[in-house]
C-alpha positions in Angstrom: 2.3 -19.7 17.8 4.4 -16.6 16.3 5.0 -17.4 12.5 8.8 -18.4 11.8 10.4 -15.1 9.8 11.9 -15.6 5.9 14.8 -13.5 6.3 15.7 -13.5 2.9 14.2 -10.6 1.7 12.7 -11.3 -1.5 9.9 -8.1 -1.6 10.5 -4.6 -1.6 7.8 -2.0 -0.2 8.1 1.6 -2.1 5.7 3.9 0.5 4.8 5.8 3.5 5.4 5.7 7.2 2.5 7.6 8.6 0.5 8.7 11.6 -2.8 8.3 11.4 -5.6 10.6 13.3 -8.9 8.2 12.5 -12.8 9.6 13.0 -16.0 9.2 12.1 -18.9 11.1 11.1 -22.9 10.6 11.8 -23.7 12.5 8.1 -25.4 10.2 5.7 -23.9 9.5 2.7 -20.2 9.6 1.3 -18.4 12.6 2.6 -18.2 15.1 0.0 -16.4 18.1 0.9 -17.2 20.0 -2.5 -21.2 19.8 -0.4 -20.1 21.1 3.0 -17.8 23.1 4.4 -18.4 22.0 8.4 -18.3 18.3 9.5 -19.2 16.9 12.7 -16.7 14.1 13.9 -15.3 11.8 16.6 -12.6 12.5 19.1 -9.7 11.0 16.8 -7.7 8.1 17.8 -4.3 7.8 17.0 -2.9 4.7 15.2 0.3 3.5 13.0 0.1 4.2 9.4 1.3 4.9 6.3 0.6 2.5 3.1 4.4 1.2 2.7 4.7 0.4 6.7 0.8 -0.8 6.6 2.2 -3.3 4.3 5.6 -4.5 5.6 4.2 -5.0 8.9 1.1 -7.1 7.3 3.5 -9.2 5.3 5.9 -9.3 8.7 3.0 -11.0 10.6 3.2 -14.2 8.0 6.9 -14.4 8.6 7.4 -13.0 5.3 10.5 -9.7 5.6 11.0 -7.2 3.0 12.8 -3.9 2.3 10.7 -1.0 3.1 11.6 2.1 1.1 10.4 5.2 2.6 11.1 8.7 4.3 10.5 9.3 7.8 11.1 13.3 9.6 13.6 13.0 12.5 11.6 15.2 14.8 9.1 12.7 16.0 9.7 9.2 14.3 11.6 7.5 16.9 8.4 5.6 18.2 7.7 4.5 14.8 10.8 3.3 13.8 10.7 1.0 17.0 7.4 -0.6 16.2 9.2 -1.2 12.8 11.8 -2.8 14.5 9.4 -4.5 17.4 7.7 -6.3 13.6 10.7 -7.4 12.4 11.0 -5.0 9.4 14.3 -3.8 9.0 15.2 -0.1 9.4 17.9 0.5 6.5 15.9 1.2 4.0 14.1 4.3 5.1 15.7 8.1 5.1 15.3 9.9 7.9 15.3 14.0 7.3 14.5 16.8 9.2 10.9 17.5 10.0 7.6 16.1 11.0 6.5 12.7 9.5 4.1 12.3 7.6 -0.1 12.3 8.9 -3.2 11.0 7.7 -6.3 11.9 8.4 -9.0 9.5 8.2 -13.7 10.1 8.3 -15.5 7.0 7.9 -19.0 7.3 7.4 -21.8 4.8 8.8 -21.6 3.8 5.0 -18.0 2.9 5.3 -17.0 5.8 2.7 -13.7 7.2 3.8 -12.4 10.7 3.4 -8.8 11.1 3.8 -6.3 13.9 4.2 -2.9 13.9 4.2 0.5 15.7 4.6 3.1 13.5 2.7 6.2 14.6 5.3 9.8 16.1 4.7 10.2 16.5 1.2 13.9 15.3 0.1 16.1 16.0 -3.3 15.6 13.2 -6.3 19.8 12.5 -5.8 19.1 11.7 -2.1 16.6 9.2 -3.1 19.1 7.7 -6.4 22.1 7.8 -3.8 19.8 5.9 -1.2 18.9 3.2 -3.8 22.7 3.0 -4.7 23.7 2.3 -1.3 20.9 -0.7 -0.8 21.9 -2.0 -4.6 23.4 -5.7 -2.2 20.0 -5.8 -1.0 17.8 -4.7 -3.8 19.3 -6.9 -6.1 17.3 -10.0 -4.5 14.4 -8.7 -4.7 11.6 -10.7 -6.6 8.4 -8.5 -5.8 8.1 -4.6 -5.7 5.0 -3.7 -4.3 4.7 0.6 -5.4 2.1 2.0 -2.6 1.5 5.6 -2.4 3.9 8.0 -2.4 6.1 11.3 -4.6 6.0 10.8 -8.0 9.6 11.5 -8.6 10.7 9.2 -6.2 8.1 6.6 -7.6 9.7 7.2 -10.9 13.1 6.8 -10.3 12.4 3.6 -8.3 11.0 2.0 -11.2 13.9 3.2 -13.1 16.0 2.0 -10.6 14.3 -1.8 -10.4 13.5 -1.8 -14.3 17.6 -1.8 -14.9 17.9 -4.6 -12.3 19.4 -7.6 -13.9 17.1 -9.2 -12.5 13.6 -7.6 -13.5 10.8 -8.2 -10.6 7.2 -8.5 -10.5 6.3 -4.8 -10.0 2.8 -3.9 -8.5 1.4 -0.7 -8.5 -1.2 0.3 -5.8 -1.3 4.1 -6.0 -4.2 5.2 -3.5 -4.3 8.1 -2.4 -1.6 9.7 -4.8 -3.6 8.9 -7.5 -5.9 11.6 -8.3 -3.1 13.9 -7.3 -1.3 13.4 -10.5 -2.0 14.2 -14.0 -2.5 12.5 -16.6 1.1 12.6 -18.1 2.3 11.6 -15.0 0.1 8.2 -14.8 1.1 7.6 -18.1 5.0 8.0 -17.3 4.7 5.6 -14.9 1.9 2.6 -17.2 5.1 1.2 -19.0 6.4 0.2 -15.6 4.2 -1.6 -13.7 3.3 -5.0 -14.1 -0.2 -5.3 -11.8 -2.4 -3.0 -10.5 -4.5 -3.5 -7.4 -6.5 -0.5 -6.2 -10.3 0.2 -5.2 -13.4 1.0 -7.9 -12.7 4.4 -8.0 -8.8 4.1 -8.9 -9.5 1.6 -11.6 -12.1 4.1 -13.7 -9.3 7.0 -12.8 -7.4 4.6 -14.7 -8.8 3.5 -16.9 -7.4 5.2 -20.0 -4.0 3.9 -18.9 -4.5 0.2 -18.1 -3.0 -2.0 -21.0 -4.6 -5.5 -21.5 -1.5 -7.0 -21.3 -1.5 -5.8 -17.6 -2.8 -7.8 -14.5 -5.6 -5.8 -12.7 -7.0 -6.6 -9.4 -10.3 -4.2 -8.2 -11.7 -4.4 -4.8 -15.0 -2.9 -4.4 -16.4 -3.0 -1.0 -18.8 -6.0 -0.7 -18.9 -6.8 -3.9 -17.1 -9.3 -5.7 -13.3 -8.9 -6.7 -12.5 -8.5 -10.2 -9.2 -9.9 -11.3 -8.5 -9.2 -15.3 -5.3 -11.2 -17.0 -4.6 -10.5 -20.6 -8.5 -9.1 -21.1 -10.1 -12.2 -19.7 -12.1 -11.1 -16.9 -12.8 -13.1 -13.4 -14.5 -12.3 -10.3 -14.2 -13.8 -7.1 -17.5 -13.3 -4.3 -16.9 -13.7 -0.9 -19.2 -13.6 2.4 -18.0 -11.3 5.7 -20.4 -12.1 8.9 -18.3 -10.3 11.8 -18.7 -6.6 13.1 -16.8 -3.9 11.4 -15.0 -1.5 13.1 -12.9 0.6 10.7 -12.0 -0.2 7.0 -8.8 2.0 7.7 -6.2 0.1 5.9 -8.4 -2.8 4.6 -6.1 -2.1 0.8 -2.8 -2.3 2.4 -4.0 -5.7 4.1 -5.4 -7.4 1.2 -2.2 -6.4 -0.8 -0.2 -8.0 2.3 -2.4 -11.3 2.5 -2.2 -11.7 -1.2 1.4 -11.0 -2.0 2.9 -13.2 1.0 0.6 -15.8 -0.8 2.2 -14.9 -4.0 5.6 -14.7 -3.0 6.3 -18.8 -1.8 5.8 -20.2 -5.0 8.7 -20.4 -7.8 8.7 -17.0 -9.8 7.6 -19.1 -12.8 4.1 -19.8 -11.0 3.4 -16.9 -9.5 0.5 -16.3 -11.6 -2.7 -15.0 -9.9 -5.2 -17.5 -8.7 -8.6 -18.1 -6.4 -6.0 -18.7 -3.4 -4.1 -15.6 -4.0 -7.5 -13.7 -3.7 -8.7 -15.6 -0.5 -5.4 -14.9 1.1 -6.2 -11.2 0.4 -9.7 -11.4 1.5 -9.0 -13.0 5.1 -6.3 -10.4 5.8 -8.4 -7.0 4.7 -11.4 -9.2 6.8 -9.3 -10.0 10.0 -7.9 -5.5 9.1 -11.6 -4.6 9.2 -12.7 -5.8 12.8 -10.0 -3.6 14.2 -9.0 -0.1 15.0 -6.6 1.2 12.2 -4.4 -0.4 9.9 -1.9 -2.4 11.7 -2.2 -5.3 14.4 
């Protein structure tokens, strides 16, 4: 039975709309390209990408609609911006510029280690992005949730400027990726007194680690091991079992952020505080992500 759509849109997605080219790779180990300069891999297979779309369409499939904020390159994103459509997530909140859009290129390991490439797309001037805002301002000013996913720093940064000036503060959650370890440390730091929660993997929680305030929510993934959820410097974690195949763990982030924050987003803003059945709600989407072919259903 299709899930009946909230159109009221009470989250707003900050990220990419992507193409992805996913592989794999017989070497043993985590693919470290500082070790080898050659790599054996699959024949790719194209999928949807793209963190900000990878979430939207996630939260789409539990009826719940939000504002995706992104850029997407005229030359060949028509059959992207029709899936978008085809999911129910509306199409006025992306830019479309000249060029290409952007591409990712994912290697999974038989480990499940993933090495990722990516070209962030058509590039656009910080006005654009402030004049693009403006014109949404009807829109954005009903939104309760900003999820940040992975994308420019400059446009990051004046999106939280933008939302931190709302009457109306929202929740803002930061789940930087990829983008990361792309930017320095003044950078991360320009954008710590901004964001309210942080969910990212074991590797972007010790990147940032010198930045993370106890006052902050923090949410870790880390493979098969338990979830670590840390509110005001008491620390929980949450174990869970998986028994089905895996297929690709392309995505699994953007899912859990979807399952949790649709979880999040039904209950009065004055409860939305993170519990056990946020997490499982996270859990059972990156699970239900993991036994498929790329990111999106």
């Amino acid at each position: 039975m299709k899930k009946k759509r909230d159109r009221t849109e009470k989250i707003a997605v900050l990220g990419s709309i992507a193409y992805d080219q996913i592989s794999t790779t017989r070497s043993m180990g985590k693919v470290e390209t500082k070790n080898s300069l050659n790599l054996k891999i699959t024949a790719p297979i194209s999928r949807f990408g793209g963190c900000g779309a990878n979430i939207a369409i996630g939260l789409s499939s539990f009826g719940i609609a939000s504002t995706l904020l992104s850029i997407s390159g005229k030359q060949d994103d028509a059959p992207y911006l029709d899936r978008l459509g085809s999911k129910g997530v509306p199409l006025n909140g992306i830019i479309r510029v000249r060029g290409k859009t952007s591409r990712g290129f994912v290697i999974t390991d038989p480990q499940g280690e993933q090495f990722t490439a990516f070209y962030p797309g058509p590039s656009i001037r910080a006005k654009t992005w402030e004049r693009h805002l403006l014109s949404l301002q009807e829109k954005l000013k009903n939104v309760e949730i900003l999820i940040c996913a992975p994308f420019p720093h400059t446009l990051t940064k004046i999106t939280l400027a933008y939302f931190k000036k709302l009457k109306r503060r929202p929740l803002i959650i930061w789940n930087p990726g990829q983008y990361l370890d792309q930017l320095s440390q003044n950078e991360i730091g320009e954008l710590s007194d901004s964001w309210d929660w942080f969910i990212g993997n074991a590797y972007e929680a010790k990147f940032m680690s010198r930045e993370i305030s106890e006052k902050k929510t923090i949410i870790v993934t880390d493979g098969e091991k338990p979830i670590t959820v840390r509110v005001g410097g008491a620390t929980s974690r949450y174990s869970f079992s998986f028994n089905r195949e895996t297929k690709d763990p392309t995505g699994c982030g953007d899912a859990f952020n979807a399952g949790l924050v649709q979880s999040l987003v039904r209950l009065p803003m004055r409860k939305r505080i993170i519990s056990r059945k946020h997490i499982n709600q996270g859990i059972k989407a990156a699970q239900n992500c993991i036994t498929r072919l790329g990111a999106q259903l």
